[in-house]
N, C-alpha and C positions, 0 to 999 in steps of 0.2 A: 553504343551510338546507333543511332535508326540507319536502315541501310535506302533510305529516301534521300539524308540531305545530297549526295553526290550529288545526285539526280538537279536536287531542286537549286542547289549552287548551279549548277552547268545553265540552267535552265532561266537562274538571275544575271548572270552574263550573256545567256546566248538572244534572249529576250532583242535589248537593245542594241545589239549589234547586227542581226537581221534586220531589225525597223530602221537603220542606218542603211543598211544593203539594198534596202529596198526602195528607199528613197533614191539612192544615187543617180536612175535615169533622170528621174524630175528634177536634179538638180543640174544636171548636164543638159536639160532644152532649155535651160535659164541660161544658160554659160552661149550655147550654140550663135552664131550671130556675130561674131565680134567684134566686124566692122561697124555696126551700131545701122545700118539698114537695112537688116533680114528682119527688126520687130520694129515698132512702136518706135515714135521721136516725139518730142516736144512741137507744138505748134513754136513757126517763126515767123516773121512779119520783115519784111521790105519795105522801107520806105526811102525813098531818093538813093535806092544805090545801097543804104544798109541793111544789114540784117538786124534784127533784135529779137532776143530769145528771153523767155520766162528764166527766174533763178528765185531759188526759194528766199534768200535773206532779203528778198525785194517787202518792201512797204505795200502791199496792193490797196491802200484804204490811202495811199498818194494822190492830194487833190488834183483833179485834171484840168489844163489851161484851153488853151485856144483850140479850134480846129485846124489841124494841117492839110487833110486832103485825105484823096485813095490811094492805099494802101495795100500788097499780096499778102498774102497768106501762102509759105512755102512751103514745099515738101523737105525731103529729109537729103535732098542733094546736096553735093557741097557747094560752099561760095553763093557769089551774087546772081550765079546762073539757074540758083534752083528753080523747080519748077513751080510755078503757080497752082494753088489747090482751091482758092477762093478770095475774094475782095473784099476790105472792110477799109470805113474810118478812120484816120490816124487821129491824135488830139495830141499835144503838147501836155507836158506836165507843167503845172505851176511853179517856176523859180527852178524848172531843170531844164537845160539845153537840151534840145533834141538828136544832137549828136550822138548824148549819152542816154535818154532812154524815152519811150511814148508810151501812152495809155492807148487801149481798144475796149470801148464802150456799149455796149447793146447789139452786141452779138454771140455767137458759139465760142466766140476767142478772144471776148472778154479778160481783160487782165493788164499787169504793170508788164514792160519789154523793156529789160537792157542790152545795148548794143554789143555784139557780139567781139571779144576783147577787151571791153570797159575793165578794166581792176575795180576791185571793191574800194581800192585807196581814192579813186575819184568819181565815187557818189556823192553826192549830195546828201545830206544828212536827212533831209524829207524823201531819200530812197531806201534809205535804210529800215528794217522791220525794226518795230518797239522792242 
């Protein structure tokens, strides 16, 4: 037997367990944060007192109704006290109560909002993604 394979065995294992080691800081600034406002949050929108936050199984191609008024654009504080980041738009969605969610139209925050709490069990079936 060659007096290599030790070598090249140690060397098939030791390969990806270093590239694991090495990753480990990069995977610990992903983790760092926990409370969820040391990075990045989802835009939310206030309207009369609610909040409404983006959620992926949303319908965003949901046709949008009337217009409601102006609208915050909040930061990542909790509750109804958050802080205001910018104003836009509200519009109503067709055949959905605005309790449970609004459309924002022609701007940076663009997008379908359900109301923060809403269960998926009381969407409207024109909320729901195809």
């Amino acid at each position: 037997m060659d007096a290599r394979w030790p070598i090249l065995g140690l060397m098939l294992v030791a390969r990806p367990v270093l590239g694991f080691l090495a990753a480990l800081p990069l995977l610990g600034a992903c983790a760092s944060g926990v409370s969820g406002n040391d990075g990045d949050c989802n835009a939310r929108i206030r309207y009369e007192g609610v909040i409404y936050q983006p959620h992926n199984a949303l319908n965003e191609t949901a046709p949008p109704g009337a217009e409601l008024g102006a609208g915050d654009v909040v930061g990542c504080d909790e509750g109804a006290s958050a802080s205001k980041v910018d104003e836009v738009t509200v519009y109503a969605l067709k055949n959905v109560p605005h309790s449970i969610a609004v459309k924002i139209r022609g701007s940076d925050w663009e997008g379908t909002y359900v109301g923060e709490g809403v269960p998926k069990s009381e969407w409207p079936t024109v909320l729901r993604r195809p």
